[in-house]
C-alpha positions in Angstrom: -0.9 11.2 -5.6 -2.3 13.3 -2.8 -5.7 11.6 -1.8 -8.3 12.5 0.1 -10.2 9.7 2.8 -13.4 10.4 4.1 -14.7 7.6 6.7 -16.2 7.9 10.4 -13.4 8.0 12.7 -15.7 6.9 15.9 -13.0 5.2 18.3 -12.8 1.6 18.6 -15.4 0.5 15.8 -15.5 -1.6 12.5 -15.5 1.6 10.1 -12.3 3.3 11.6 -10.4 -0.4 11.8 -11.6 -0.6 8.3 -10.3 3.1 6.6 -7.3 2.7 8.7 -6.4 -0.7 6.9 -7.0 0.9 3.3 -5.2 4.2 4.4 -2.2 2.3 5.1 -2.5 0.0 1.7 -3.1 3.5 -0.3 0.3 4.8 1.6 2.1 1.3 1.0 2.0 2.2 -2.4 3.6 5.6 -2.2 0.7 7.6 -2.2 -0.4 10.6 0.3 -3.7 9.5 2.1 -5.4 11.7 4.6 -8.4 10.6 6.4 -11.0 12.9 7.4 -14.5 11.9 9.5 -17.3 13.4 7.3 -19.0 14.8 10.7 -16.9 17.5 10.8 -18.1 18.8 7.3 -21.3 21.1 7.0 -21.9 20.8 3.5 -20.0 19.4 0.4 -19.2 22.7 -0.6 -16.4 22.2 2.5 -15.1 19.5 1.4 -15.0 20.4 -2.5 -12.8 24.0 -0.7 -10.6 21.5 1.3 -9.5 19.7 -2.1 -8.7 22.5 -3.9 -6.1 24.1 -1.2 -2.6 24.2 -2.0 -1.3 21.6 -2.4 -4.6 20.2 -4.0 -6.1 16.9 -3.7 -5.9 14.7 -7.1 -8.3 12.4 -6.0 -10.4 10.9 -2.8 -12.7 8.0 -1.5 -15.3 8.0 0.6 -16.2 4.7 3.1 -20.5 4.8 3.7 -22.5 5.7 0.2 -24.3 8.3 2.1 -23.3 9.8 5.2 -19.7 10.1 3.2 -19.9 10.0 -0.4 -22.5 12.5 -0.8 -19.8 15.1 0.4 -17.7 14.5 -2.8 -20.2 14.9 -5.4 -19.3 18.9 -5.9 -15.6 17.9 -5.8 -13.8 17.8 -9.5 -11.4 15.4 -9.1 -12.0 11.7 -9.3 -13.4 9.1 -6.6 -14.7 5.5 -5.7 -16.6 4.7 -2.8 -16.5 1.6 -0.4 -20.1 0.5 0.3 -20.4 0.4 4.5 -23.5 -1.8 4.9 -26.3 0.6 6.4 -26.0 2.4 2.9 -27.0 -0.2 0.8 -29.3 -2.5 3.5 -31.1 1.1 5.5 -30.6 4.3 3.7 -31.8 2.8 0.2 -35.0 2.3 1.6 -35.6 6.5 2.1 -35.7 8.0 -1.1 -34.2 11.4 -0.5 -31.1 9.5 0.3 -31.6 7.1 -2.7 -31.5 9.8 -5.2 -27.8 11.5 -3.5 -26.5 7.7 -3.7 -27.6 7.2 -7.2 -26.1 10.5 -7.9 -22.9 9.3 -5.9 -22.4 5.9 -7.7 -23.3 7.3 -11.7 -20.0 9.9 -10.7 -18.0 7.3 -9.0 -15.3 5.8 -10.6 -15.5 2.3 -8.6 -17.5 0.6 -6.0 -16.5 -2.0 -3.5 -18.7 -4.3 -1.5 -17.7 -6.3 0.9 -20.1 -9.0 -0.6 -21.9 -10.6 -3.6 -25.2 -10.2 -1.9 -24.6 -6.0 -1.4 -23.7 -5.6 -4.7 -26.3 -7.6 -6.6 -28.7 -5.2 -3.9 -27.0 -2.0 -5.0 -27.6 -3.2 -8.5 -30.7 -3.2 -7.6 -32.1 -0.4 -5.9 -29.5 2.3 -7.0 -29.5 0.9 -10.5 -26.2 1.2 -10.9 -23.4 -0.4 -13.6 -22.4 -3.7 -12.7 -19.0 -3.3 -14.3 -18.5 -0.4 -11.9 -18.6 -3.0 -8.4 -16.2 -4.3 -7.3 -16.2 -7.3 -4.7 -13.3 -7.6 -1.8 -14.2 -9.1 1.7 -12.4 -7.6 4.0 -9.3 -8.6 5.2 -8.9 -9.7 8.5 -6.1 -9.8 11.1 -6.2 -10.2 15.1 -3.8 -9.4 17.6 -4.6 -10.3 21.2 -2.5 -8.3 23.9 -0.1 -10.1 26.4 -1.0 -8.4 29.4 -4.5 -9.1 29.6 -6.3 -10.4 32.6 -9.2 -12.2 32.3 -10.2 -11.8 35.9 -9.9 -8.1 36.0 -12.0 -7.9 32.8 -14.8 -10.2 34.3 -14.4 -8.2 38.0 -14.8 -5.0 36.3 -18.1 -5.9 34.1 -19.6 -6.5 37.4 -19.2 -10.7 36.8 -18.6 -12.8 39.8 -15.0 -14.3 39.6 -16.0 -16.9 42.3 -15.8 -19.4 39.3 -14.6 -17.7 36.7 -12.7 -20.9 35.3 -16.7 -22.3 35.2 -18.5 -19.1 33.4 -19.5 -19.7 30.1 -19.3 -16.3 29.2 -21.5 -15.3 25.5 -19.3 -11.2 24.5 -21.6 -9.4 22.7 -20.0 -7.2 20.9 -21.8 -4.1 19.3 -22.0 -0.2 19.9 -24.6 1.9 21.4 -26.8 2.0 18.1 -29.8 0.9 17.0 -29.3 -1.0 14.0 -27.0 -3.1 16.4 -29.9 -4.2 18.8 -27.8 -4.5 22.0 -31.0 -5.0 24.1 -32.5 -7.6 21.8 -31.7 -10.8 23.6 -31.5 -9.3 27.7 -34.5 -11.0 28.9 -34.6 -14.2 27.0 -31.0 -14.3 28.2 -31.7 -13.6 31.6 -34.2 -16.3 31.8 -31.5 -18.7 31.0 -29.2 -17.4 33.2 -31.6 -18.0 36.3 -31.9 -21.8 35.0 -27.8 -22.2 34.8 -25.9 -19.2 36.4 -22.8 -20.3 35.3 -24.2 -18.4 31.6 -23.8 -15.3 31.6 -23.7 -12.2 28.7 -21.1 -9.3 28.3 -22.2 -6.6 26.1 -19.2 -4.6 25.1 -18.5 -1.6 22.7 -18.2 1.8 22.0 -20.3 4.1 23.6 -18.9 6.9 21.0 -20.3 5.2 18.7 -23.7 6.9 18.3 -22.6 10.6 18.8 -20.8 12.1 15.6 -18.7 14.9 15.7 -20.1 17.7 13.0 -18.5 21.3 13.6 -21.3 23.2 11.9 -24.0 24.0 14.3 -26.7 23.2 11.5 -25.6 19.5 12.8 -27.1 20.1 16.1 -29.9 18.8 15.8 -29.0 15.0 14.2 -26.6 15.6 17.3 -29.2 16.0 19.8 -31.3 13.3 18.7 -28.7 10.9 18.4 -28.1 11.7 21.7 -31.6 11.2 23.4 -31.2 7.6 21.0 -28.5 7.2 24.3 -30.4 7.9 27.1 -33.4 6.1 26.0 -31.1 3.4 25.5 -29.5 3.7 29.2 -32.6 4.3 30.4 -34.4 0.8 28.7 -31.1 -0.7 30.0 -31.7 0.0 33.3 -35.7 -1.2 33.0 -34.4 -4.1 31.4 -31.0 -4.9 33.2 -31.5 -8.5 34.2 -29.3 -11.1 36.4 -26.4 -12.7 34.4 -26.3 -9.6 31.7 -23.7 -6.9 32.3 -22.1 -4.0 30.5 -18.3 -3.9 29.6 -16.0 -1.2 29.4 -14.9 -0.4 25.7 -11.3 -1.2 25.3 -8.2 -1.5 23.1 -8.4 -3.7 19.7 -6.1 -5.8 21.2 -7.7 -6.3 24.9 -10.8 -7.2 23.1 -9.4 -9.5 20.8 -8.0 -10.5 24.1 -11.5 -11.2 25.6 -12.6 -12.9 22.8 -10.5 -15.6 22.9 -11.0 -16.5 26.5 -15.2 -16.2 25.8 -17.0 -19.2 25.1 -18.9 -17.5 22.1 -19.3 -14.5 19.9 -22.8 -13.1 19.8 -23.9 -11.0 16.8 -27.4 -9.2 17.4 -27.4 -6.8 14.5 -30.3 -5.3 12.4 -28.4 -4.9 9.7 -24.5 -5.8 8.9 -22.2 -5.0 5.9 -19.8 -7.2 7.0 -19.3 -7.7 10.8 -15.6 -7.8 11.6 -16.4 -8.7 14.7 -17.8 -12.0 13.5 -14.5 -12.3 11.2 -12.0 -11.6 14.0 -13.7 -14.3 16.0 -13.5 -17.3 13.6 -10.3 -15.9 13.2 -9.5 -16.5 17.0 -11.3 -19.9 17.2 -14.4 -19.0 18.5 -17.6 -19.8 17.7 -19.9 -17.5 16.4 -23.5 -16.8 17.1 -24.9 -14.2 15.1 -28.6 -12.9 13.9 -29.9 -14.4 10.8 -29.5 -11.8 8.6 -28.6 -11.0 5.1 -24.7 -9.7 6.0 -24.2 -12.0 8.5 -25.5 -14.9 6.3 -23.2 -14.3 3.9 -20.5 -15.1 6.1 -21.5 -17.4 8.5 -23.1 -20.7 7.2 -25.6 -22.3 9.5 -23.5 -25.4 11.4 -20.8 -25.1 9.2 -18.8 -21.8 10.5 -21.2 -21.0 12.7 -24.8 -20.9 14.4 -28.0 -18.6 12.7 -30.4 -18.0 14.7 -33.9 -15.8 14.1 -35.3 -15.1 17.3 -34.1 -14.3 21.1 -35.5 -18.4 21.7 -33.4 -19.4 18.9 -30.8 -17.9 19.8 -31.3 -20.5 23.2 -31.6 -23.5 21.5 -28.7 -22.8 19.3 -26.5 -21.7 22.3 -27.5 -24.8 24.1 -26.7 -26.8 21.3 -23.1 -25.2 21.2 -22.8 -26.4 25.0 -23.6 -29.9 24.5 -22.4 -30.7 21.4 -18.7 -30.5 21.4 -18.8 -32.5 17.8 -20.6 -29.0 16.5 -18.6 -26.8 18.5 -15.0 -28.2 17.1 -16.5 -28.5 13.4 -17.7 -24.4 13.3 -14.1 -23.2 15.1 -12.5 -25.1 13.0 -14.5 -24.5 9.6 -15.0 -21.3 10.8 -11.0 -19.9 11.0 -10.3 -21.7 8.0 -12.9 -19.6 6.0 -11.1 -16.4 7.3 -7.7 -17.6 6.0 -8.9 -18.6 2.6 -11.5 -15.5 2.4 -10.8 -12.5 4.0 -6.7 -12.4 3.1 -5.0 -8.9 3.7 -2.6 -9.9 0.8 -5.8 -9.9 -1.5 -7.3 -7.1 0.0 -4.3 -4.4 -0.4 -3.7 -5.5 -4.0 -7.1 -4.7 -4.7 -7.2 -1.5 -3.5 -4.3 -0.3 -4.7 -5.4 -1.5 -8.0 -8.4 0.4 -7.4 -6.8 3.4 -6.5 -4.7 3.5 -9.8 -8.3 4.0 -12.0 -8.2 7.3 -9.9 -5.1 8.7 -11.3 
């Protein structure tokens, strides 16, 4: 079966790692999967063209209930949708877009959320069939490169390497956007670094991430405000930019899985979260998570158990100090915390179900 994938294809971010994953599970099971980033589609009258060329597609899937799906509702072949989180915990909340995903899900032949909790809310407000969502975590995998040097890294965030064996570095990892909140804990953090230098902050992601990639010019203008959403960004960064906080270079899966593991905790500042991989790959790696108490995040990380909540940039202190001196704490949420993504977030469990999935589309 020839399938068609639409997903964002933004470099270096959860929703490419993700279609890429479920391309190659689709493929594994001797199907023809070719992804496709929304952005460069004008209308779904393109897409619905693109289907019907020779060779045709027999089917497709669309990752994000909005920004993807709504492109395959002219298209007369068959389709299921993956839920990407600010569908279902943002866009539901503006009824024009409510109406195209109710639209989206009634057409759909499946659903899949990456949690209970976004399911039971797409139930919800998008009233749609239970019996039509389905619930897989995602699966999780890390590979951390050989050749990484965690001096360089530090040396070229602008860190001090003086005592880099000392730093207890906190790797924030997020994009450009603002439903991640990169700015939210600079000057609560700063004000700790001043009282122990030796803490410092990396915040590290995809610049990319904010600027899509449409080809029709009727895009321009999302275009142009996504990039002013940038500069105001860089320019609050630059008001804001505080002793012991400092910018990273995006880099390679593998080179940040690499940083990871030598950081002395994952910080998760989000909004809003489907499901953060980035929380994920860390238990996976041992390291102990500190992420925003918020619905997706909640439903993955449970308070002292596999990790730390916390609801405000002073929270955010008391739990970090907490991490520092209790070592008790620290060993129980690492090690609670990688066992949860072994027995959870299997790719073994994950491929079966999409290829199972991907059968009701035939």
């Amino acid at each position: 079966m020839k399938l068609l994938f639409l997903a964002s294809l933004s470099p270096q971010t959860g929703n490419h790692t993700t279609a890429e994953r479920i391309r190659s599970y689709i493929e594994s099971a001797g199907h023809t999967c070719e992804l496709r980033d929304p952005a460069e589609f004008q209308s779904p009258a393109e897409v619905t063209n693109l289907v019907s060329q020779n060779p045709p597609f027999e089917a497709a899937l669309a990752l994000h209930l909005f920004k993807a799906a709504r492109l395959l509702l002219d298209i007369q072949v068959p389709f299921g949708v993956v839920f990407g989180g600010t569908d279902i915990n943002e866009d539901v909340k503006v009824k024009q877009k409510r109406v195209v995903m109710e639209q989206v899900l009634l057409k759909a032949r499946f659903a899949v959320a990456f949690t209970d909790k976004l399911k039971e809310e797409a139930e919800m407000y998008l009233m749609s069939q239970s019996s039509k969502i389905y619930v897989q975590p995602q699966g999780i995998q890390t590979h951390v490169t050989d050749n990484f040097s965690w001096t360089e890294f530090l040396r070229s965030s602008g860190v001090s390497t003086e005592h880099a064996d000392e730093l207890r570095v906190f790797l924030l990892v997020c994009g450009l956007r603002r439903v991640k909140d990169p700015l939210y804990l600079v000057k609560v953090f700063s004000e700790w670094h001043c009282e122990n230098p030796l803490n410092v902050l990396i915040i590290i992601g995809p610049k990319k991430e904010v600027i899509s990639r449409p080809a029709a010019a009727a895009a321009a203008a999302s275009v142009l405000l996504q990039l002013l959403l940038i500069l105001c960004l860089l320019w609050k960064w630059k008001l804001l930019f505080k002793a012991g906080v400092f910018l990273a270079q995006e880099r390679s899966q593998q080179e940040l899985h690499a940083a990871m593991k030598r950081c002395f905790a994952m910080v998760n500042s989000s909004i809003s979260e489907g499901m953060s991989a980035a929380i994920l790959e860390a238990m996976d790696l041992g390291v102990p998570v500190l992420a925003r108490d918020i619905t997706g995040n909640s439903a993955v990380v449970q308070h002292e158990f596999t990790g730390l909540l916390y609801s405000s940039p002073k929270e955010f202190v008391h739990q970090a100090q907490r991490l520092l001196s209790d070592h008790e704490l620290r060993e129980r949420v690492v090690r609670n915390g990688k066992l949860y993504v072994e027995e959870h977030h299997s790719l073994k469990q994950e491929r079966e179900t999409y290829q199972r999935l991907v059968d009701i589309l035939h």
